[in-house]
Steps between C-alpha positions, in 0.01 A plus 500: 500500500773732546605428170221649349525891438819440396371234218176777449747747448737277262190380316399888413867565386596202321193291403245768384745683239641188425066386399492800316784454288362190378213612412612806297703241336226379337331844375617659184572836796655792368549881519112560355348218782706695706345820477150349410529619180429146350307176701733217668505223219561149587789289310554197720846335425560796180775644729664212567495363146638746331791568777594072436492624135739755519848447468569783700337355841744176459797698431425684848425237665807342453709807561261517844612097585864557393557806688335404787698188531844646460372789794408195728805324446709766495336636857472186683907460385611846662243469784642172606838578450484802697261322792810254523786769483279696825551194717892485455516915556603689838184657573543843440636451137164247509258769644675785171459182249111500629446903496635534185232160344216700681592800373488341137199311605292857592613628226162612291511310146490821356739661699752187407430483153558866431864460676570237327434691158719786592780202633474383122465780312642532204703797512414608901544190656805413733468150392602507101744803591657236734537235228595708253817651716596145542577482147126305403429821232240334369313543803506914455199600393327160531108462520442246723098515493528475082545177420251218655722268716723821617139649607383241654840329694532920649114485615520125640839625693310820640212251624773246661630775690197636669382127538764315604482657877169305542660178432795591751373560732232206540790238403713641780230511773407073344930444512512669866242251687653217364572343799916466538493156622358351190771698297736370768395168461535473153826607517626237732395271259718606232277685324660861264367803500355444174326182577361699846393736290306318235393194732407666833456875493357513147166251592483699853489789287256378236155665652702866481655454152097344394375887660774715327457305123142531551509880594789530200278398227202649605689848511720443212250368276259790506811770486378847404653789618874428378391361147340839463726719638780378405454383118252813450195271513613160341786600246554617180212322240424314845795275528489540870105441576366247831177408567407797734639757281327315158192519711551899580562601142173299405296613777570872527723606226231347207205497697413094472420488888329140441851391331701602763289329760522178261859552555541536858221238579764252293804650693327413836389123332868458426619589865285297654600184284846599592493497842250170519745334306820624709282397811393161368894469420553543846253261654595257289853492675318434861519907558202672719479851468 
């Protein structure tokens, strides 16, 4: 019973918006419905047919699933790393190493992205002037939003850095009450500190690393704010679209409300099938989360 404002309140939030973004998904709703300038008109699955028909949607998508994947990966590698590294520091070099990931961490996504820009800049930014003076000339002058891969590896390092802290520090709090004597233990048996590692702290740690993959893809899949910022809306001739950002330009910048919904009705489809397939992973290895 306690439970229950909170899931009232959740349930206005997140279920109600979420109903009616389904069901403009299946109205032909644009600027005229908006303004009541023209009646709603029905067009059941129209919306989602002709985004399956365009090659467009499928090239997104799999710019959405390959960038995604590389953030994850490339997140969960520093955070990890890093949560190790903070158990074999002194503590005050420990507590700096943890102000400076928070500081990342509440960094607005806007805020970030726009210092990262002026880091890269082409002819501003400390980062090619650095290159070039060590004799990389090539790098003077260098557009590293232009081409598609540059574009997207300098947005996916942007969202590893103000997402890796996450990961840190919920790996080191998991690596910190593992108790020492099972370490210990393992030790006296012979055992490396690779095979302690992999073989005993990694399954302790299994229910943390299931929380921050889950959390990963969720917020990496349905990136925004850096896409847009930092490739000026998806890149040039749209090299650089996701999901969330094709489903902006369809939505608001042409007007084709009930296509955008389609779009972000399939986005949340797709995360849930991710995660229930991650979790099903998981309890098929004997893991309860």
């Amino acid at each position: 019973m306690y439970l229950v404002p909170a899931a009232a309140a959740l349930g206005g939030m997140l279920v109600y918006p979420l109903y009616q973004l389904v069901l403009v998904s299946f109205f032909d709703y644009r600027q005229p419905q908006v303004t009541g300038a023209e009646p709603l008109r029905f067009v059941g699955w129209q919306n989602y047919r002709a985004l399956l028909g365009d090659a467009q949607f499928w090239e997104v998508l799999l710019n959405t699933v390959g960038f995604a994947a590389a953030c994850v990966l490339g997140t969960l590698a520093v955070g990890g790393a890093l949560a190790v590294l903070a158990t074999r520091l002194t503590p005050w070099v420990r507590t700096v190493l943890f102000l400076a990931a928070l500081g990342a961490w509440a960094t607005p996504a806007v805020t970030g992205s726009a210092v990262w820009l002026l880091l890269f800049d082409p002819t501003l930014g400390p980062v090619n002037q650095a290159l070039a003076g060590l004799g990389l000339t090539e790098f003077a002058g260098h557009s590293w939003t232009y081409g598609k891969w540059s574009a997207f590896g300098l947005v996916g390092a942007q969202v590893v850095w103000c997402s890796f802290p996450f990961v840190m520090v919920t790996l080191y709090a998991g690596i910190r009450a593992i108790p020492g004597e099972v370490i210990e233990a393992a030790r006296m048996d012979g055992a490396s500190t690779a095979r302690v590692a992999w073989s005993v702290m990694l399954p302790i740690l299994r229910p943390a690393v299931a929380i921050v993959t889950i959390q990963s893809i969720i917020w990496d899949f349905k990136i925004f704010t850096q896409i847009y910022v930092m490739t000026g809306a998806g890149g040039i001739a749209g090299q650089n679209l996701v999901l969330n950002v094709y489903a902006y330009q369809k939505a608001f910048a042409s007007g084709q409300y009930g296509l955008g919904s389609a779009i972000g009705v399939i986005t949340t489809l797709l995360l849930l099938l991710i995660t229930l397939v991650y979790l099903r992973a998981l309890r098929r290895q004997g893991e309860v989360l």
